[in-house]
N, C-alpha and C positions, 0 to 999 in steps of 0.2 A: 274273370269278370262276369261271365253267364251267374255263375253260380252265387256271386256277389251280389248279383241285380235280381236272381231268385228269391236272395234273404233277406234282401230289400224291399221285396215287393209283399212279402210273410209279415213284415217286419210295419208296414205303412197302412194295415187295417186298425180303426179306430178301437175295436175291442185290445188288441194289442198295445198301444200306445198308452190307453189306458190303464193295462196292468202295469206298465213299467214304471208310470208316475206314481200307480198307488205301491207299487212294492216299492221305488226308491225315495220317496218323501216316507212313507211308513217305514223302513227300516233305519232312515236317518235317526227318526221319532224315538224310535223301538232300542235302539244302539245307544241313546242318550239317558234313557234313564236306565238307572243302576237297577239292577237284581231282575229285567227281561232275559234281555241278548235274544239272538237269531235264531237259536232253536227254540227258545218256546215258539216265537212269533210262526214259523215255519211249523212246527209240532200240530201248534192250532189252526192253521191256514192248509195246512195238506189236506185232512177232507173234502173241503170246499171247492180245491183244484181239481180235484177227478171227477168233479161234470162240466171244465171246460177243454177247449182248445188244446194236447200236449205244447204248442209256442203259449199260448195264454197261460196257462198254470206255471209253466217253468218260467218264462219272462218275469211276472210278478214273486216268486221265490228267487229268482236270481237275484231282482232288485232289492230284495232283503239282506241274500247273504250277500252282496257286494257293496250295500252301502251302512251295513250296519256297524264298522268299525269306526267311520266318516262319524258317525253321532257318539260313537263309546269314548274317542277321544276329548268329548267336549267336558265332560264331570271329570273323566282322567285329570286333565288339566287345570281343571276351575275349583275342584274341591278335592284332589287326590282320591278319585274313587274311581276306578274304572267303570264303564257304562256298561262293557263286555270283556269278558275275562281275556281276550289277547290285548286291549288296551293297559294293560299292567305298566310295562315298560314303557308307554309313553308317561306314565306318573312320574316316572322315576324322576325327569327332567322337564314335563311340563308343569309340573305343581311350582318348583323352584322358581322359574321365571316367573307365574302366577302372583308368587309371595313377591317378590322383585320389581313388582306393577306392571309386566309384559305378559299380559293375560293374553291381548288382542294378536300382537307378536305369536306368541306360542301357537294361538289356534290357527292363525292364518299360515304358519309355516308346516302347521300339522297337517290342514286342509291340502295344500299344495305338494305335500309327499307324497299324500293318499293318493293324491291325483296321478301323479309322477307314476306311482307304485302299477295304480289300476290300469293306465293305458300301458305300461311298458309289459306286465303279464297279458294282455290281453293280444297286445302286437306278436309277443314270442308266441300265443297259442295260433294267431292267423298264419306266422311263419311256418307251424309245425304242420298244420293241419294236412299240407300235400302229403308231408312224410307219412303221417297216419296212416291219409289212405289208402298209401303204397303198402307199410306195412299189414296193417288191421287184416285184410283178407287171408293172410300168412299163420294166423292164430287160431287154432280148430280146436276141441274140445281140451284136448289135455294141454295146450298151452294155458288155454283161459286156468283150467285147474292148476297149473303149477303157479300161473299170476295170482291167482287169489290166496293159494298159500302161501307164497311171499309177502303178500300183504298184511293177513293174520300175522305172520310172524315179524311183521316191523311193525304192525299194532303192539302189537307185547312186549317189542323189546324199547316201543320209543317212549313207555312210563319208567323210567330211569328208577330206582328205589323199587320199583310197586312189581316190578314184571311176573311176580308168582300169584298176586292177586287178578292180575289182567290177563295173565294167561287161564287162571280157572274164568274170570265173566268172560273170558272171550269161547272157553269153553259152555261155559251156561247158554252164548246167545246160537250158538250151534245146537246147541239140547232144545232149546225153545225150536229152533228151525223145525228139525224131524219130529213135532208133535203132530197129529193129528192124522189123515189115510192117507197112507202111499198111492202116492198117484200109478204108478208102475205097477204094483203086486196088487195093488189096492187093499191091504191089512193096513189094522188100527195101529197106532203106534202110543205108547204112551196116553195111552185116553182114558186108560183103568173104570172104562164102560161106559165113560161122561159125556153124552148125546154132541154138550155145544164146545167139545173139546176137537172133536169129530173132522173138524172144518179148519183145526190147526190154530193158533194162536198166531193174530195179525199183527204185522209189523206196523203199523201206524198206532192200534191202541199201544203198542210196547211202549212206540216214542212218545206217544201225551202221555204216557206216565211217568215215565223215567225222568224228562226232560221237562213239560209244562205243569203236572201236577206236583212232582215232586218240589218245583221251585215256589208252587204257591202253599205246598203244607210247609216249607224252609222258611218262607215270607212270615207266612199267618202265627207260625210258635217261632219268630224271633222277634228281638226287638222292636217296634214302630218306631220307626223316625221317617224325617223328613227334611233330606240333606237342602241345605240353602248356596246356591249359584249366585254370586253378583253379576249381573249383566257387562256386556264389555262397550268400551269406546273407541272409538274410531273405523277406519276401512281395515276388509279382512282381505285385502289385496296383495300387500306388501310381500306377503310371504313366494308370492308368485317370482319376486325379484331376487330375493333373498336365494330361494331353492337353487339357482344358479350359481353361487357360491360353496354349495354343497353338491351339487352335478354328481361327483364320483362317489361320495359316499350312498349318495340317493339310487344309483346305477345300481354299486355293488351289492345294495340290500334289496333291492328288486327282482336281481338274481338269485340272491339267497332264495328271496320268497319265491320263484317260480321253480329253483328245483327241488325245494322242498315240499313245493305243494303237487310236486308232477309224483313224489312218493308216498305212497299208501300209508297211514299213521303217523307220520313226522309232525306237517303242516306247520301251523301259524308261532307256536310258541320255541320252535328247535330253529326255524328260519328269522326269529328276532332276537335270537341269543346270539346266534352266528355274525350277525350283521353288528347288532349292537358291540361285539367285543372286535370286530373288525372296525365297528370306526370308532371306538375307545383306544385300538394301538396302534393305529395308523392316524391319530389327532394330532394336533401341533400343543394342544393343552387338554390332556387325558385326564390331568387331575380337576377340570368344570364338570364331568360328566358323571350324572347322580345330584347335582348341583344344579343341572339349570343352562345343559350345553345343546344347542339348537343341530347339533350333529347327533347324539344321542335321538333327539326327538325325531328328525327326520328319517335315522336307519331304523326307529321302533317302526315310524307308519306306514314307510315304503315297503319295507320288508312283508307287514300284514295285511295289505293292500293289492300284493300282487299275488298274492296266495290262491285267491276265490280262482280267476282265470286258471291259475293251471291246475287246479285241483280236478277241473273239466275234462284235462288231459285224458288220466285213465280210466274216467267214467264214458267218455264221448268214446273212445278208440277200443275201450277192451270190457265198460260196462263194470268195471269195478268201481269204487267209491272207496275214496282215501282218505273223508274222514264221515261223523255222523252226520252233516246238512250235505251232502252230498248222495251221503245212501237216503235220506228222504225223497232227496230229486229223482234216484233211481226208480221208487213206486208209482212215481208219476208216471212217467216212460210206462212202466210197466200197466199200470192203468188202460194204456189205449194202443194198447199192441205195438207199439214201438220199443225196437229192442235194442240197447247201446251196444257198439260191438264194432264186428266188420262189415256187416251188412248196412249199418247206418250210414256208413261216407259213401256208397254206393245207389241205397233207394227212399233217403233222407236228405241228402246233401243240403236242400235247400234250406231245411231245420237245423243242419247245422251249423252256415252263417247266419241264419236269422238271428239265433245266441249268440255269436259274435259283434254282431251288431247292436245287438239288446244290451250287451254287457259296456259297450263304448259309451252307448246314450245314456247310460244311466248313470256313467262317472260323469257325461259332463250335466246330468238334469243334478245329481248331487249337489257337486259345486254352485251352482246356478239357485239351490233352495238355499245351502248355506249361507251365501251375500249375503242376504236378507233377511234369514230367517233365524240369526245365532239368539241374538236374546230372547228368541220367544221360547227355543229351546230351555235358556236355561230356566224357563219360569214352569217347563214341561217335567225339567229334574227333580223338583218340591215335591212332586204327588206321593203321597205316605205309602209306605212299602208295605203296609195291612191292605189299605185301600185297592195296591197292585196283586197281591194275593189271590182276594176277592174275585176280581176280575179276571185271573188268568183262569183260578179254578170254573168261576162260570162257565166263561167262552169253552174249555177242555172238554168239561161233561158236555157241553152241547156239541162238540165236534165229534168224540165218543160215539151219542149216542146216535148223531148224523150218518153213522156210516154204513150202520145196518138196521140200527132202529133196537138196538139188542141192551136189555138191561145189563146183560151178562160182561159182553163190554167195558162197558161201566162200571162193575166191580172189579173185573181184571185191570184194568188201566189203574183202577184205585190203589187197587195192590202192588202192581208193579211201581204207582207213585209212591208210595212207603218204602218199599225196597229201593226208590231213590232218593230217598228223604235220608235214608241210614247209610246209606255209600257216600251221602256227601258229608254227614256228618262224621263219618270213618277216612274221608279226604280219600276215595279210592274212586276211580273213573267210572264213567259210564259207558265214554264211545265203545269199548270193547265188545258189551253186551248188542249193540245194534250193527256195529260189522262184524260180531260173530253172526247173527241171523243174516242178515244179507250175503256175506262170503261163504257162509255157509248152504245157503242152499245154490248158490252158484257153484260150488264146488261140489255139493253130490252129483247136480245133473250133468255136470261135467263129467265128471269121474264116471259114471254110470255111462254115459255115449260114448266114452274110450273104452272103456273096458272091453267089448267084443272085438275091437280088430287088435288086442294085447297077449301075444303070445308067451311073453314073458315080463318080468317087472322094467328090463332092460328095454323097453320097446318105448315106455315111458318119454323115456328121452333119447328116441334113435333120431329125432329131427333137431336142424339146428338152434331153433327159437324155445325149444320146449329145454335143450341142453344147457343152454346159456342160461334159462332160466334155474333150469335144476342145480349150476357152481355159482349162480348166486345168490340161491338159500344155503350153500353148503358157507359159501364166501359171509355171509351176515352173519347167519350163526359162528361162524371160527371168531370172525373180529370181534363178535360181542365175549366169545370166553376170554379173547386175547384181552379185550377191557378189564373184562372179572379179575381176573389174573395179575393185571398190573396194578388196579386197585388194591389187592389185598399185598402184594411187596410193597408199594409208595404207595400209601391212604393219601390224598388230597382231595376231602370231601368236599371242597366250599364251590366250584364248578357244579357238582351237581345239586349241590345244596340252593345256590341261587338259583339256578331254572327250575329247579320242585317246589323254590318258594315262590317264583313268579308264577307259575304256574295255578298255586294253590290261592294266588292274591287274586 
């Protein structure tokens, strides 16, 4: 309770309240129309956070990434277009109802999963947090190193089809890491003599390029259009009653989403595949779903709803980041000398409920803008995707060159946006590239602080937590050959063909 009424009191300054509203009215915004989603918005807003508050900067980035599925479902549903690429699967069976005249229905039962979704990860992360902190002080240099190779390698392995292309970008974003002077030896590394290379190559320009530029050079050389939403009728209440009808399916894809997103590279899209084919065979009429079945819709939102909360897991306890909006919040932190880890439950605590509490208010401020504010959204869906373009590339160069003031920046982040312009047009990921740099440089300093008490390789894992770690990169790796393997005696591509197609939708 101390510690409750500490993040309470972090949590009850007006600059704070502040950012919650503008991150979760703004991510609702930002989640609704098609061809944003939350990293750009996040991409362009992270330089701005590093001259405030570490609770102010991360409060208003939280409220983006927790409420921006809340607005991706509103186009999902009303025009079959997802707002943000994990709203995929609510198409499948919100558009149907849509056609059907249960526009109002559909949203309002989408709205009340999310909700479902969002408190019930947020409760599992308050439950967990004691454990944390019990554990967290247990984890010393070469655990963090064996966690973060774990992570890299279920980054790689969780692109089903792609994993030799994810495995080289996940190598590129480690090669990016080690550019620039060794902080230790202090020699050039890769700088082949180039003054402003000197200083390493920053993870923020990486992500405005990859993720905000590259979506506005995607925008500006495709099509212009200007998808049309009809407004809806009636109260978006109902759903609230409804959801009670579905209770178990909504539970069990909540779960999905919370231990999916408590693992490094899986997240949003492996936890609504689960769920969804979980209450497709556990349904009393399996053949409505793709059709227009309000079970379908509720395990798509719950499941990516509850995601955000435990994706917090392994960044808050062990300072790893399990997918790309997550390793952004990580530069924050880093920003202002606060370091996620074991020392956080310890000489942070009160910042650490303060985000638990940020993250409740801002499921119910969602809900609460929704009521009222669904048709205005859909007239926010219309704005022409040139027009969005435009704007993203503006705000990018300006956040660019906000950071240092560096032209050079600027061309880098360009470049790096063209190198994202042709991976998405080659349909090959991104995240890899930014938690290869982030796990990446976690993991040399790691490795490097073990190294002198390492008498032999076997010392690696003479402790319990680092061993259990080390048989369950041995343990992933086997089951994924054991997958290979089965695949190539019994082919049954269409499992993983449906989640490479939602994925790619």
């Amino acid at each position: 309770m101390e510690n409750l009424m500490a993040g309470a009191e972090m949590l009850a300054r007006w600059d704070v309240i502040l950012a919650l509203l503008v991150g979760s009215i703004g991510g609702v915004i930002i989640g609704a129309i098609p061809g944003v989603g939350p990293a750009v918005a996040i991409a362009i807003l992270l330089p701005a956070t590093f001259s405030l508050d570490p609770i102010v900067g991360l409060t208003m980035l939280l409220g983006i990434y927790g409420s921006s599925m809340y607005g991706g479902a509103i186009p999902a549903i009303l025009i079959n277009t997802p707002g943000t690429a994990v709203n995929a699967l609510t198409s499948y069976d919100g558009y149907p109802m849509t056609q059907r005249g249960e526009s109002n229905r559909a949203l309002s039962l989408a709205y009340a999963a999310s909700f479902w979704g969002g408190i019930f990860g947020i409760l599992c992360l308050i439950l967990l947090s004691p454990v944390l902190a019990l554990i967290a002080p247990m984890f010393g240099s070469r655990e963090i190193f064996l966690a973060a190779l774990l992570g890299i390698i279920l980054v790689v392995l969780a692109h089903r089809g792609q994993i030799f292309a994810a495995g080289m970008l996940a190598m590129f974003g480690i090669f990016l890491n080690t550019v620039g002077l060794d902080a230790v030896t202090y020699t050039q590394r890769y700088t082949f003599e180039l003054s402003f290379l000197s200083s390493g190559i920053n993870l923020i320009v990486v992500v405005l390029g990859l993720f905000a530029l590259s979506q506005a050079f995607f925008l500006l050389t495709d099509k212009d259009s200007s998808p049309d939403a009809q407004p809806t009728k009636g109260r978006l209440t109902s759903g609230f009653r409804e959801i009670a009808q579905h209770k178990r399916v909504a539970s069990m894809a909540s779960g999905f989403g919370v231990i999916m997103g408590m693992i490094p590279g899986v997240g949003e899209f492996t936890a609504q595949f689960m769920s969804y084919t979980y209450a497709q065979k556990t349904s009393k009429d399996p053949a409505l779903f793709g059709k227009g079945s309000p079970e379908g819709l509720v395990a798509s939102e719950a499941a990516n709803n509850a995601v955000p909360a435990a994706a917090m897991i392994p960044l808050l306890a062990l300072g790893i980041p399990g997918e790309a909006l997550t390793a952004m919040m990580l530069s924050v932190f880093y920003v202002h000398n606060v370091v996620p880890g074991p020392q956080l439950f310890q000489n942070n605590i009160d910042l650490v409920y303060g985000l638990y509490l940020a993250l409740i208010l801002l499921n119910v401020i969602v809900i609460c803008f929704l009521m009222i504010s669904t048709n205005l959204l859909t007239k926010i869906i219309r704005v022409p995707t040139r027009l969005l373009g435009v704007m993203i590339l503006i705000l990018s160069f300006v956040g660019v060159y906000s950071l240092r003031n560096s032209l050079t920046d600027c061309i880098l982040a360009a470049g790096f946006g063209m190198l994202g312009l042709i991976l998405k047009r080659l349909n090959l990921p991104l995240v890899p590239i930014i938690l290869g740099m982030v796990l990446g440089g976690i993991m040399e300093v790691k490795l490097r602080s073990a190294m002198p008490r390492l008498k032999t390789p076997f010392d690696m894992i003479d402790r319990p937590i680092s061993f259990i770690l080390f048989v369950m990169i041995l343990l992933v790796i086997a089951l994924h050959l054991r997958t290979l393997l089965r695949e190539l005696r019994n082919p049954s591509p269409q499992v993983d063909h449906d989640l490479h197609d939602t994925q790619q939708r």
